[in-house]
Structures are given as structure tokens and as C-alpha cells.
C-alpha positions in Angstrom: 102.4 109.8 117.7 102.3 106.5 118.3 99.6 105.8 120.9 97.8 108.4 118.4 98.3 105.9 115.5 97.4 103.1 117.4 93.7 104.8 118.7 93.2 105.5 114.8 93.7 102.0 114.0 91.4 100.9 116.7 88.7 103.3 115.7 88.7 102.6 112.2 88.6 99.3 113.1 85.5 99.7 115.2 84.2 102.0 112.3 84.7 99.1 109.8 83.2 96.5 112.1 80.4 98.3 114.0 78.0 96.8 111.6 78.8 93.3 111.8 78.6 91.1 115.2 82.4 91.1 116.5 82.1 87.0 116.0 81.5 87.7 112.5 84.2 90.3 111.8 87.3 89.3 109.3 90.5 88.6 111.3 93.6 89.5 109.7 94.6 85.7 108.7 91.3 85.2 107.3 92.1 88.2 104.6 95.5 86.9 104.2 94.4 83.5 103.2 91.3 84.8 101.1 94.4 87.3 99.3 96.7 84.2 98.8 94.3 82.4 97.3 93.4 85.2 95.0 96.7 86.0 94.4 97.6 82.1 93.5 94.2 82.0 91.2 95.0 85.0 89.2 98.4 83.4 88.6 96.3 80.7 86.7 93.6 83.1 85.2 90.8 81.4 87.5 88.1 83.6 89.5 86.8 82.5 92.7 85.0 84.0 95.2 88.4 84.4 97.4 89.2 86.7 94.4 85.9 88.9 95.4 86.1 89.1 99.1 89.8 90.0 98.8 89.9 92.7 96.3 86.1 94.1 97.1 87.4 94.2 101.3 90.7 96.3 100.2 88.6 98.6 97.7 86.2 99.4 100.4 88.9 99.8 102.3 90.0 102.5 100.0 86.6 103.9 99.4 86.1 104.7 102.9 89.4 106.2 102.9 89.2 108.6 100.1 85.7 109.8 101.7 88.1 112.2 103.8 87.6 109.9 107.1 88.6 112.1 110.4 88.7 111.1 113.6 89.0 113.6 117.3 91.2 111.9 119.9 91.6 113.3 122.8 90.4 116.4 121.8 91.7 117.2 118.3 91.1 115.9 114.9 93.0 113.7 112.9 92.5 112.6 109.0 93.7 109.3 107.2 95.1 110.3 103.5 96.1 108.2 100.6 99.7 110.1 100.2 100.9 107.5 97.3 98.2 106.8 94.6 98.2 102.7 94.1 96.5 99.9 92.8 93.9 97.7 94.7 96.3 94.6 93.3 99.8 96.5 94.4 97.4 97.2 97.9 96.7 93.3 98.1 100.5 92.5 97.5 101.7 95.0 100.2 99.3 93.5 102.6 100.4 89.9 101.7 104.5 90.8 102.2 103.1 92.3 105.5 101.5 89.7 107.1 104.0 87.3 106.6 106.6 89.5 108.2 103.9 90.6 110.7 102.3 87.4 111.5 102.0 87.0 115.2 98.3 88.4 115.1 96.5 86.6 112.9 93.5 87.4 114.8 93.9 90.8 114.8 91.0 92.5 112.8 91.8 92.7 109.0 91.1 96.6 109.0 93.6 97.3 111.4 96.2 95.2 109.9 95.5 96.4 106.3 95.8 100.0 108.0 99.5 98.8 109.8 100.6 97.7 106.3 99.4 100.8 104.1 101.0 103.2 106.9 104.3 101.2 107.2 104.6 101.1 103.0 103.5 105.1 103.4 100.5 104.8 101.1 98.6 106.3 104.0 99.1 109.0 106.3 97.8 110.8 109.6 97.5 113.8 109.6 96.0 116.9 112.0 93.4 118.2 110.9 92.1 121.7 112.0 89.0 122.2 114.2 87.3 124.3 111.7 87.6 121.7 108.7 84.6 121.0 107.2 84.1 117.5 105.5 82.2 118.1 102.2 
């Protein structure tokens, strides 16, 4: 299950990514310090545009997400679901108390570590998904 999980997070990655020259994509630590700063500026009722890209990359996140995303690996199918309804904000704080805990990667791409933290706080599961599914 494992070395399943890890190929999800490694496609999704490339499915967030693909769009975007890999020299351009957001690394974990970039996301964390974009977050903190958000997170420090709503303390003091300020916007900034650290408050955009953070919230607006975790939403999309979550858009995508909810859009019933499967994947086949190694010959059978496998869907992400949101098992624990939360907030963007609660989703920004989870992936804040992960990345300190977590921070020997700050390089890593920010997808896959936003995916690491949501499936570690079981906000987000994998599940198999039957051949036959149709996504609508």
C-alpha cells in the first residue's frame, strides 16, 4: 500500500505540475513560507498576495480533488477522496504543523507534500476503484 501511495503522490504531482516548466514548479518550503506568511497576516487582519497564492494553491488543490481524480497503477485504478469534509484555512494549518514536523524536504514539490499531510491527518484517502467506474 505503500509504494501504491507513494506512485499516487508522484503522479498527482506530475498531474499538478505538467503545465508549468519543472524550474517553475512550487517546492514544498516555498508553500510553507507563502502559508506562514498568510497565516501571520490574517493574525493582523492584512491581505497580501502570500495570502492568495496560499489559500488559491490549497483550493485548487481541493478542486481537483473533488473532480473524482483516478489514477491506474500497475494495472488497476485507484481514486483520491476527501473522507473528512474541512476548511481551506483548517487545510492550510494541517499543512503548516506538517511541514515543520516533516521538514527535511523542503524541495519536495508542494502537491506532494500537501497530499502527505492531508493523508497522514485522514482528510484524504485512496481508494480502489473498479475497472468499470465511469467518471461523470
Amino acid at each position: 500500500m505503500k509504494v501504491m501511495f507513494a506512485v499516487l503522490v508522484l503522479a498527482l504531482a506530475t498531474l499538478f505540475t505538467a503545465a508549468k516548466p519543472a524550474s517553475a514548479a512550487t517546492t514544498a518550503g516555498e508553500l510553507q513560507s507563502y502559508c506562514k506568511t498568510a497565516e501571520e497576516n490574517h493574525a493582523k487582519g492584512t491581505l497580501t498576495t502570500e495570502n492568495g497564492y496560499c489559500i488559491g494553491y490549497v483550493s485548487g488543490f481541493f478542486d481537483l480533488v473533488s473532480q473524482g481524480t483516478i489514477f491506474r497503477i500497475k494495472g488497476k485504478f485507484y481514486g483520491l477522496i476527501i473522507v473528512k469534509e474541512t476548511t481551506t484555512g483548517n487545510a492550510v494549518i494541517i499543512f503548516a504543523k506538517y511541514m515543520t514536523t516533516h521538514s527535511e524536504n523542503p524541495n519536495e514539490d508542494a502537491t506532494g507534500a500537501l497530499l502527505d499531510a492531508l493523508y497522514e491527518a485522514k482528510i484524504l484517502a485512496v481508494v480502489p476503484v473498479a475497472e468499470n467506474s465511469q467518471v461523470q
